[in-house]
DRENDO-1510 file (C-alpha; in Angstrom, 1 decimal, always signed):
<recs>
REC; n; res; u; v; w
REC; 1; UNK; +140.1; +20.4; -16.0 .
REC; 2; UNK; +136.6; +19.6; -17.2 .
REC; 3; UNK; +136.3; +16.7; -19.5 .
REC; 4; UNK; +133.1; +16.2; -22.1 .
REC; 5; UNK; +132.2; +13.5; -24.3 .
REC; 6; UNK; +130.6; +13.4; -27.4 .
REC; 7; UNK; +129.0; +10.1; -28.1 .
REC; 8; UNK; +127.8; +10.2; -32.4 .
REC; 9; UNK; +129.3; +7.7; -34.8 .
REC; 10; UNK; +129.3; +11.0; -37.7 .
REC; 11; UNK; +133.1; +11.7; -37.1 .
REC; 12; UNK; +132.8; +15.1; -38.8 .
REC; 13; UNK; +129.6; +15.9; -36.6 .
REC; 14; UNK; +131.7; +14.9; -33.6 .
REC; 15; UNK; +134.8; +16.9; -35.0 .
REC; 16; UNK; +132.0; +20.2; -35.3 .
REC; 17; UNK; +130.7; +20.2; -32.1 .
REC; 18; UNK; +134.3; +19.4; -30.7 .
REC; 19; UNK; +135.2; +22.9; -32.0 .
REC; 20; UNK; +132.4; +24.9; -31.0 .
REC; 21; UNK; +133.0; +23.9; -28.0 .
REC; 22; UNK; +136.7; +24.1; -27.3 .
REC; 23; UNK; +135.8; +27.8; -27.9 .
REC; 24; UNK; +134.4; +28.0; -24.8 .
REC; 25; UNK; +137.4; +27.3; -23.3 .
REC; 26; UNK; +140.3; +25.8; -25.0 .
REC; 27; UNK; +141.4; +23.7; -22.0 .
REC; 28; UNK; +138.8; +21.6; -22.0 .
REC; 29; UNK; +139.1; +18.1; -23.0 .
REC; 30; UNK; +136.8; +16.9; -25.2 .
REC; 31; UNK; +136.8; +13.1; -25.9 .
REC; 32; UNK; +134.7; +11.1; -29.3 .
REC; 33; UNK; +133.1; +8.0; -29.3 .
REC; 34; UNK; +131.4; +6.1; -32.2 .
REC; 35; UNK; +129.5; +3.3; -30.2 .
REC; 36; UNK; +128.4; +2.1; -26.9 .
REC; 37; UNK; +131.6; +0.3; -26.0 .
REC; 38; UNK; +134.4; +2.8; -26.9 .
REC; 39; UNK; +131.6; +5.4; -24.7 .
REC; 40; UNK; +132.1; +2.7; -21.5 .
REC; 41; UNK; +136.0; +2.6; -21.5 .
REC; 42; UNK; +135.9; +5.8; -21.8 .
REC; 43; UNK; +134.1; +6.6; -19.0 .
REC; 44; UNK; +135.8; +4.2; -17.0 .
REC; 45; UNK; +139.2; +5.9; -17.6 .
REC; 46; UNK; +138.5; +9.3; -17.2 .
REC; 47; UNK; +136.5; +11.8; -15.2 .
REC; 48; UNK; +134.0; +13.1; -17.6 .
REC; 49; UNK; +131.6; +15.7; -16.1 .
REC; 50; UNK; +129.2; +16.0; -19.7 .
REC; 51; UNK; +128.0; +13.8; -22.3 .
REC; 52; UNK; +126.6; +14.5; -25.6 .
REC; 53; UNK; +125.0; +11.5; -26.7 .
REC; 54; UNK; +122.9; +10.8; -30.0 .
REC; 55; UNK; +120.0; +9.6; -29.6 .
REC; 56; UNK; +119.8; +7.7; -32.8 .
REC; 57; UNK; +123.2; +5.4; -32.6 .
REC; 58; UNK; +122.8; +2.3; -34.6 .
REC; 59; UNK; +123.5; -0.7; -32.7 .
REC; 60; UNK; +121.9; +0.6; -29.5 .
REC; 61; UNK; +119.4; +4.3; -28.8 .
REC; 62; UNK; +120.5; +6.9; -27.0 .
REC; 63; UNK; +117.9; +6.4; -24.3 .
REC; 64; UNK; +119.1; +3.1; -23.8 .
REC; 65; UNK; +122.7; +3.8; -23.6 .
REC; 66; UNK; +121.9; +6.3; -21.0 .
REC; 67; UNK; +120.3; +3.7; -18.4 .
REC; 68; UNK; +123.4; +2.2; -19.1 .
REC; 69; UNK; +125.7; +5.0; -18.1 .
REC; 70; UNK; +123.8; +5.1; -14.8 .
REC; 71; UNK; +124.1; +1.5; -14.3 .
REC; 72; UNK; +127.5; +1.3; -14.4 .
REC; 73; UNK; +127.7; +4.6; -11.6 .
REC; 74; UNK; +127.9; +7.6; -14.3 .
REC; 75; UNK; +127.2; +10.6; -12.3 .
REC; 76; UNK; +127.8; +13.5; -14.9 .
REC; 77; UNK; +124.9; +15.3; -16.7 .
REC; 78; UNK; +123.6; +14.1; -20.2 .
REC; 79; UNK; +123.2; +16.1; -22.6 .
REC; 80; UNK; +120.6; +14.1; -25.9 .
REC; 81; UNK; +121.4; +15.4; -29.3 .
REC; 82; UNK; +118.7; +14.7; -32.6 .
REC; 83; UNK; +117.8; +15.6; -35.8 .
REC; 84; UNK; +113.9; +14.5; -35.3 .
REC; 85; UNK; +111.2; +16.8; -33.8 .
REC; 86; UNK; +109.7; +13.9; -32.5 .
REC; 87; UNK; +107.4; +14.1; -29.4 .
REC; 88; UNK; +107.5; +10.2; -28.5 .
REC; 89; UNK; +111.3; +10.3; -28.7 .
REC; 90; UNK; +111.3; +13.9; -26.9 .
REC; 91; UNK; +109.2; +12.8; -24.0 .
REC; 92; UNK; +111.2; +9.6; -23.8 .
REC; 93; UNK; +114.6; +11.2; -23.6 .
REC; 94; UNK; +113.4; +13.4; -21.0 .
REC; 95; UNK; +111.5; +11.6; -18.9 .
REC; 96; UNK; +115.0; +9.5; -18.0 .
REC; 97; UNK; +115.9; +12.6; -16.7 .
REC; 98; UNK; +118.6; +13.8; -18.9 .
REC; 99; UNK; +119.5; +17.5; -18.5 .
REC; 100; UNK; +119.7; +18.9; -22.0 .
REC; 101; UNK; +117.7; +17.9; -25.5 .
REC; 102; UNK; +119.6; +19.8; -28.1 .
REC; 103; UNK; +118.7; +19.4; -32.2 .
REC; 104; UNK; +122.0; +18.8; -34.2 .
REC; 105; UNK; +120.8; +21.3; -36.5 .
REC; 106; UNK; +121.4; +24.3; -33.9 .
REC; 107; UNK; +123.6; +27.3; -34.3 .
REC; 108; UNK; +126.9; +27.6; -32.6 .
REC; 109; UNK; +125.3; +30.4; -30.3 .
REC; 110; UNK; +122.8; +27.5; -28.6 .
REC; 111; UNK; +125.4; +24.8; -28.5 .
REC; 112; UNK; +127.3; +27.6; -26.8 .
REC; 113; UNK; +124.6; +28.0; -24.5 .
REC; 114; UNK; +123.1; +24.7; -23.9 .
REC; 115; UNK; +126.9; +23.9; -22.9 .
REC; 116; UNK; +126.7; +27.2; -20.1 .
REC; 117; UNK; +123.5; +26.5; -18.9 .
REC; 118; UNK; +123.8; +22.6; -18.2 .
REC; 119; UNK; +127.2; +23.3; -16.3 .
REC; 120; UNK; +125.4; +25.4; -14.2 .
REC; 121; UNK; +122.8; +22.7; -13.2 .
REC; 122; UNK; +119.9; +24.0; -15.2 .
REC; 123; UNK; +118.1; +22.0; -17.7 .
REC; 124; UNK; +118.4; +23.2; -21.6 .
REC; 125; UNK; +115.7; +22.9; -24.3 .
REC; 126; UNK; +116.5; +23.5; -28.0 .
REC; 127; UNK; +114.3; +26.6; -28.3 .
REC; 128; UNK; +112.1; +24.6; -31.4 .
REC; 129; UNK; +111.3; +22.4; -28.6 .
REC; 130; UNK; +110.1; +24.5; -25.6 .
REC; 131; UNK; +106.6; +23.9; -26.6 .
REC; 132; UNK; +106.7; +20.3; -26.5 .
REC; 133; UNK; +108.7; +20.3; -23.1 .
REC; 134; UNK; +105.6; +22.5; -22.1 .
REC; 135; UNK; +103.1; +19.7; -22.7 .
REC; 136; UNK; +105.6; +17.2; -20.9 .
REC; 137; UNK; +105.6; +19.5; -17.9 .
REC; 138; UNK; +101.4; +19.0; -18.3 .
REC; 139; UNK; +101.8; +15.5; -19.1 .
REC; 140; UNK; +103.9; +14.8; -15.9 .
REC; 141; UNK; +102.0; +16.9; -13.7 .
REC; 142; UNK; +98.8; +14.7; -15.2 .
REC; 143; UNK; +100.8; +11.7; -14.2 .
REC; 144; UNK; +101.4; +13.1; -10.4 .
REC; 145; UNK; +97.4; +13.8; -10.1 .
REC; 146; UNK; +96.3; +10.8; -11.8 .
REC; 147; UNK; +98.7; +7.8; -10.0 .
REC; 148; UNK; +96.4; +8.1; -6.7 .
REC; 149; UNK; +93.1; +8.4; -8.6 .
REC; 150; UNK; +94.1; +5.5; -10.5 .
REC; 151; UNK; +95.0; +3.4; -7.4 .
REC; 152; UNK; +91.6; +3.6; -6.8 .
REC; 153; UNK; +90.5; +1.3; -9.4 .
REC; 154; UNK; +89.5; -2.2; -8.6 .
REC; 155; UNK; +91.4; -4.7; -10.6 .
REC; 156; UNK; +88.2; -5.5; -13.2 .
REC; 157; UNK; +88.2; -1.7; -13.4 .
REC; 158; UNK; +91.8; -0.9; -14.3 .
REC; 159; UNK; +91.2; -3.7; -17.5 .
REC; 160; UNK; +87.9; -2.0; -18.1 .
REC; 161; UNK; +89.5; +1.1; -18.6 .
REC; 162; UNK; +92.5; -0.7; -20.9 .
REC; 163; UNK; +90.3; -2.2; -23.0 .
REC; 164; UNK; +88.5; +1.4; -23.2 .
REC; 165; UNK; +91.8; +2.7; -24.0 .
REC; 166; UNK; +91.9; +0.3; -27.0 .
REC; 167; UNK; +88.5; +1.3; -28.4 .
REC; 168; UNK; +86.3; -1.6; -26.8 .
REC; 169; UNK; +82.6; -1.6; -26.8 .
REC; 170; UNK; +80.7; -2.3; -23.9 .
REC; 171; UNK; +79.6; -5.6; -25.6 .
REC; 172; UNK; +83.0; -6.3; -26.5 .
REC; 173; UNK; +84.1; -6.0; -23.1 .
REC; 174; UNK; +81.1; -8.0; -22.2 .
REC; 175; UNK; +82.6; -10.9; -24.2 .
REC; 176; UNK; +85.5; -10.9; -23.0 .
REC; 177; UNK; +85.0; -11.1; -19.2 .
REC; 178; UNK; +81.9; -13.6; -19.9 .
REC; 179; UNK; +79.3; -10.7; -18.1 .
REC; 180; UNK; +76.8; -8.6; -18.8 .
REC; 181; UNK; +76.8; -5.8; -20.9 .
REC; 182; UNK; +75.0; -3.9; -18.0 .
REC; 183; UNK; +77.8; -5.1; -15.5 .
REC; 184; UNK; +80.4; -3.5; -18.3 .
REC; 185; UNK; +78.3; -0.2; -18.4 .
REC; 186; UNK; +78.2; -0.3; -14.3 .
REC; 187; UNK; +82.1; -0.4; -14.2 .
REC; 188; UNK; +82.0; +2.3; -16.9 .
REC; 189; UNK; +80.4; +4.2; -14.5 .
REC; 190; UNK; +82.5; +3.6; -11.3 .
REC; 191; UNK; +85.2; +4.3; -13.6 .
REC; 192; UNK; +84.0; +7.9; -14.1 .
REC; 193; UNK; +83.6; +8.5; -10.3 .
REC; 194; UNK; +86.9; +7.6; -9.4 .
REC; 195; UNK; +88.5; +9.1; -12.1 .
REC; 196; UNK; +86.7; +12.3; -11.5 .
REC; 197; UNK; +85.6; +12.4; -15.4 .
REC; 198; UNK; +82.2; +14.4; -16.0 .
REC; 199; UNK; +79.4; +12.2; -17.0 .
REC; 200; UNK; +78.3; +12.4; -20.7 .
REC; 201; UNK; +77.5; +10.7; -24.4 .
REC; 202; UNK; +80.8; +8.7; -24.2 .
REC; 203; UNK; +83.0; +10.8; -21.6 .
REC; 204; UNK; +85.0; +8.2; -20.6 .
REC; 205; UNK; +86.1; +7.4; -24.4 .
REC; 206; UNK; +87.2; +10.3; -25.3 .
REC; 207; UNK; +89.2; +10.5; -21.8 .
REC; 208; UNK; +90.8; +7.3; -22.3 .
REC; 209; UNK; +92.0; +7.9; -25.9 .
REC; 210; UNK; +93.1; +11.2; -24.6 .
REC; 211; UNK; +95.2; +9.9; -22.5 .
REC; 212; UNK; +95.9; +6.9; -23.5 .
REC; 213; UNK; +99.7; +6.5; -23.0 .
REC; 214; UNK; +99.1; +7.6; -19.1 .
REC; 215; UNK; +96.3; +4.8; -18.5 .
REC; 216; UNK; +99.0; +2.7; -19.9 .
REC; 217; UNK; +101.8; +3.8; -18.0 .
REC; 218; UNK; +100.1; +3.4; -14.9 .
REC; 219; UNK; +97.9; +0.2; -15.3 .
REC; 220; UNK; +100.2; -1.9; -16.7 .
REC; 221; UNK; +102.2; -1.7; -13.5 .
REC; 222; UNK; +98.8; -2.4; -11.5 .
REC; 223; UNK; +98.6; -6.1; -10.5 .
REC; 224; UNK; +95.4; -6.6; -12.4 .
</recs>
């Protein structure tokens, strides 16, 4: 028997998408939880296979909750439900790897299918959302080509390029390491190389505020 949870402290939200999906099939058990804790003994006393979890509980996210599943062993897939077309929260929930990101406002027909297609091991998208899991497929496959590229960097580089990210002059930069602005301008420079970003009136700018959160992603890790 398959067992599903549904993790949203709205009791009549939990209670809707309860029914729409007991009529997928009725012998599924479907269990509610309104918080974090009544989620965790839940888990721990039954074999749940899916989880519907809102992203937006109060006392703790939905994101965070999930790293918390996995820490305590939860194996199942996770399913994130939202009533925000947000693409920080969107790329967020599915970078942990979640299978399914599914907006409460959906029919019955896409809860339906969301349900059928993450049971089968397939990843589902509400369909007002495809677009921006298209630019997270980019962003991702950005990530993959840029983490060798960035390796690269020296250590006075990689901060270079962070203080580029937050809109740093040369001089400013200058300052702050107690150089040259020419030195600044020469990292700037190697930067562009390494990166493999076109020389030009500002290139590596407009690159760095571009992609500002993957410079971040990536550097911050960097023992510089």
């Amino acid at each position: 028997m398959l067992e599903i949870l549904i993790v949203d402290d709205h009791p009549i939200f939990r209670r809707g998408l309860r029914d729409v999906i007991k009529e997928l099939d009725t012998s599924w058990k479907i269990h509610e939880a309104g918080n974090a804790e009544e989620s965790y003994e839940i888990i721990k006393n039954n074999n749940i296979s899916l989880i519907f979890l809102d992203i937006e509980l109060p006392a703790m996210s939905g994101i965070i909750l999930y790293n918390e599943f996995r820490k305590r062993s939860f194996e199942g897939k996770v399913v994130f439900l939202t009533m925000y077309k947000n693409e920080e929260i969107f790329f967020k929930a599915i970078d942990t790897g979640a299978q399914g990101y599914l907006l409460k406002e959906n029919s019955h027909l896409e809860i339906k299918q969301c349900v059928e297609t993450v049971l089968d091991g397939k990843t589902f998208i509400s369909y007002e959302m495809q677009s921006l899991f298209q630019s997270f497929s980019k962003y991702k496959t950005e990530q993959k080509q840029y983490r060798s590229l960035f390796d690269e960097l020296t250590s006075t580089e990689a901060k270079t390029l962070l203080l580029v990210t937050d809109n740093k002059s040369c001089q400013e930069i200058a300052d702050l390491f107690f150089i040259s602005k020419k030195a600044v301008e020469n990292y700037r420079s190697n930067i562009c190389k390494k990166l493999q970003i076109p020389n030009g009136n500002n290139a590596l700018l407009k690159w760095a505020l571009q992609n500002k959160e993957l410079v971040s992603t990536y550097l911050k890790f960097k023992d510089i």
